[in-house]
Each structure stands twice: as C-alpha cells, then as structure tokens.
C-alpha positions in Angstrom: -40.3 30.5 -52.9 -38.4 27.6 -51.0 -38.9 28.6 -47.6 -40.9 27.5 -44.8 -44.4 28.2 -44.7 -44.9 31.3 -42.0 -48.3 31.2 -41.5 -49.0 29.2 -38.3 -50.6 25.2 -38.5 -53.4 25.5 -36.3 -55.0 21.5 -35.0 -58.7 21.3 -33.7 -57.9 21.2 -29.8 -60.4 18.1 -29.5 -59.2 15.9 -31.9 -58.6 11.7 -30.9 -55.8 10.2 -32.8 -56.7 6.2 -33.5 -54.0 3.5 -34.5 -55.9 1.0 -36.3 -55.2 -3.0 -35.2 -54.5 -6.0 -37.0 -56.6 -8.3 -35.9 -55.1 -11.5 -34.8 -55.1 -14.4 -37.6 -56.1 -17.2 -35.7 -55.5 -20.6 -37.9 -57.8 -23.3 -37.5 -56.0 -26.2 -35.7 -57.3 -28.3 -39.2 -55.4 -25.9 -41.3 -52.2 -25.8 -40.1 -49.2 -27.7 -41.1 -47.9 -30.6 -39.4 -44.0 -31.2 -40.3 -42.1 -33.6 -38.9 -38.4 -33.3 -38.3 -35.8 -36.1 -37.8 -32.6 -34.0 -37.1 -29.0 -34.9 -38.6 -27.6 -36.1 -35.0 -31.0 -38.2 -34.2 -31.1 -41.6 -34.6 -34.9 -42.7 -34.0 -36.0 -46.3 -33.8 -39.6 -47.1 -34.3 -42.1 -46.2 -36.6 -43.6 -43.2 -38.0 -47.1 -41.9 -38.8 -47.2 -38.5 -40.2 -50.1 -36.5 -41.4 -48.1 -33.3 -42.6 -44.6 -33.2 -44.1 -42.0 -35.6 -42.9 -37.9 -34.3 -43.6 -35.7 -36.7 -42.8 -31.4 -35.5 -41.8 -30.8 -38.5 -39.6 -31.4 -42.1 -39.3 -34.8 -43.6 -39.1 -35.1 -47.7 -38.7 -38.3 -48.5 -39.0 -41.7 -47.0 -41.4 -42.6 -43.9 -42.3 -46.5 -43.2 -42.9 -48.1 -40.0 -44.4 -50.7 -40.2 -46.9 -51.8 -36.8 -47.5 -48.7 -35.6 -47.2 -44.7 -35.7 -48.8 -41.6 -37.2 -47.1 -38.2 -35.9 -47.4 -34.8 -37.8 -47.2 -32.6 -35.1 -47.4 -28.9 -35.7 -48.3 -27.4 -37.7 -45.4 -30.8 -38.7 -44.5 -31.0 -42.7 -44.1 -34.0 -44.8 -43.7 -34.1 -48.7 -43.1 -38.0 -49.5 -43.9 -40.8 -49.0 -45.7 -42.5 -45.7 -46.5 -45.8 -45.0 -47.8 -47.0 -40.9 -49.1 -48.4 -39.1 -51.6 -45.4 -37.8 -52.8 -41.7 -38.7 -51.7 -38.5 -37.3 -52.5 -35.1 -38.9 -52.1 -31.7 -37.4 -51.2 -30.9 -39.3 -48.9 -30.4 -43.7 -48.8 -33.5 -45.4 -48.3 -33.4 -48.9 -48.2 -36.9 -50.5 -48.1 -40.5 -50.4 -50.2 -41.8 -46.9 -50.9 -45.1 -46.6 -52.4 -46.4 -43.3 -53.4 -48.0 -41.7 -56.0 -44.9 -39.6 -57.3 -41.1 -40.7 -56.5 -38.4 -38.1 -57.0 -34.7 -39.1 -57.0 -32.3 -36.3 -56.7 -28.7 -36.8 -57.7 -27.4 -37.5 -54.6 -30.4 -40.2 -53.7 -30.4 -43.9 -53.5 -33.5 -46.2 -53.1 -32.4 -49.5 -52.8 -35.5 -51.8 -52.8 -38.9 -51.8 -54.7 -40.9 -48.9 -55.6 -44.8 -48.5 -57.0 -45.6 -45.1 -57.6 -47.6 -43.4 -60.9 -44.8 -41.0 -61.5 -41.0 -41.3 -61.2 -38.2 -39.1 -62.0 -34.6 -39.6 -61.6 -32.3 -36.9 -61.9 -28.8 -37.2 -63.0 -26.4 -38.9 -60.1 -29.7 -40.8 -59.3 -29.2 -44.3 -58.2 -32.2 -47.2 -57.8 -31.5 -50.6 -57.4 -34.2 -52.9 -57.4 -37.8 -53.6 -58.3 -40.3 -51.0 -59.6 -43.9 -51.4 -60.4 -45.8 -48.4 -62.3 -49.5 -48.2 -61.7 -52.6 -45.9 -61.8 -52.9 -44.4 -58.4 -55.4 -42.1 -58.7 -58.3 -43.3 -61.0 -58.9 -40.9 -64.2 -61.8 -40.3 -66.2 -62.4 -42.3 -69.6 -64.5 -41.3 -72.4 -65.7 -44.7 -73.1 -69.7 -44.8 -72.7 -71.2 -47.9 -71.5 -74.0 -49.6 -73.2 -76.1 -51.5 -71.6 -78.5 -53.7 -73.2 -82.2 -53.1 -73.4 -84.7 -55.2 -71.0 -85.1 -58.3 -72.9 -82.7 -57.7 -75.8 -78.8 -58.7 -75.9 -77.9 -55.7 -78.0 -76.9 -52.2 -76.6 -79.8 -49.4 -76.8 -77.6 -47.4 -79.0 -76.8 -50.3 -81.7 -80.8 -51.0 -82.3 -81.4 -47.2 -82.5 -79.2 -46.8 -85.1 -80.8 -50.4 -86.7 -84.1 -48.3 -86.8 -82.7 -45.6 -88.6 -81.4 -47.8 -91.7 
C-alpha cells in the first residue's frame, strides 16, 4: 500500500532535456535611473545638475539642479545654496532658496531661507525660518468658458442667443 513502486520506470533512450533561458532585460539607457549620491564624509564644493534623484549625507556648498527629479537632504545632510526640483525633501539643514513644486520637512529638517513651492508639509520637529511664497506650479484646468464676441457685435455669442430666445 505505502511501498515503493516495483515495476521498473522505463525513459525514451532519445530524449533531449532543455533548460529554458531568461532572456537578458536590457534597459534602455533613457529609462534608467540617475541618482546622485553625496556621501556623509564628502564635502563637495561646486554646483550640481541632476537629472535623476539627488540624496544628500554630506556637505554640499553651492546649487543643486534637478527638475524632473527629487532631492534628498538626509539627516546630517547640509547644503549652503540654492536648490531647484520637482519635489524636495528636507532632513537635513539647508540654508538657501529652494523652489520646487512640493517641499517636505521632516522632523529633524531645517530650511533656513525662502521657499516657493505649490505644496508644503511640515512634520512635527520641523523647523523653517524665513520667507515662503505659495504658487500654482503646474497649471490646472478651469471650467470657465470663454465668450468671445461675435464679428461686429460687443456682446458674447452666447448672451444674444439666449436674447433671441426671449
């Protein structure tokens, strides 16, 4: 009932055993991520332009550029300038101008300067010191129609249609 089967396994003689292969994923050089790292014991003097993700450990004295992409002052990160991104998040001290369209301040983060972004959160521990500006970065979609008058007429198309109707 349990034991081994005793009738003999028998294999075709000619058979070809194939290991299927992964084919390599090659990444397009456009699709892969660009991240730049300042390191805790780096000190880098100049300025930066980034098309991926920028983290920031050390010390960075000068300005920091990525447009598509975020920046990252991690918790002893430090920068001295002026940063410009889509999106930024601060651990870190940054002392400078940031514009971006969304500034996040974690508890541990300072920004000491002025800011514009269209959204801002900061957390609890949080500090900013300075001058902020909130605007419309991106530009959104309205409801509003526009009328235009009709050829030799000062009143909108729509206003003497409905004129017509009365």
């Amino acid at each position: 009932m349990f034991g081994k089967n005793k009738s003999p396994t028998t294999e075709p003689q000619n058979s070809v055993m194939v290991t299927p292969v992964a084919p390599e994923k090659e990444t397009p050089r456009e699709e892969k991520q660009n991240n730049t790292v300042i390191s805790s014991d780096v000190r880098f003097e100049g300025n930066i332009i980034a098309s991926g993700q920028v983290y920031i450990y050390g010390e960075v004295h000068g300005n920091i550029e990525s447009n598509g992409g975020i920046i990252k002052i991690m918790r002893n990160g430090l920068v001295q300038g002026n940063i410009v991104c889509r999106e930024l998040i601060v651990d870190g001290t940054v002392n400078g101008e940031c514009k971006s369209e969304s500034i996040d301040i974690y508890e541990n983060g300072t920004l000491n300067g002025a800011m514009s972004y269209a959204s801002l959160a900061i957390k609890k521990g949080g500090v900013f010191i300075g001058k902020s500006l909130a605007q419309q970065m991106t530009e959104k979609k309205t409801n509003v129609i526009d009328l235009t008058p009709e050829p030799g007429t000062d009143e909108p198309v729509a206003i003497q249609k409905s004129r017509q109707k009365s």
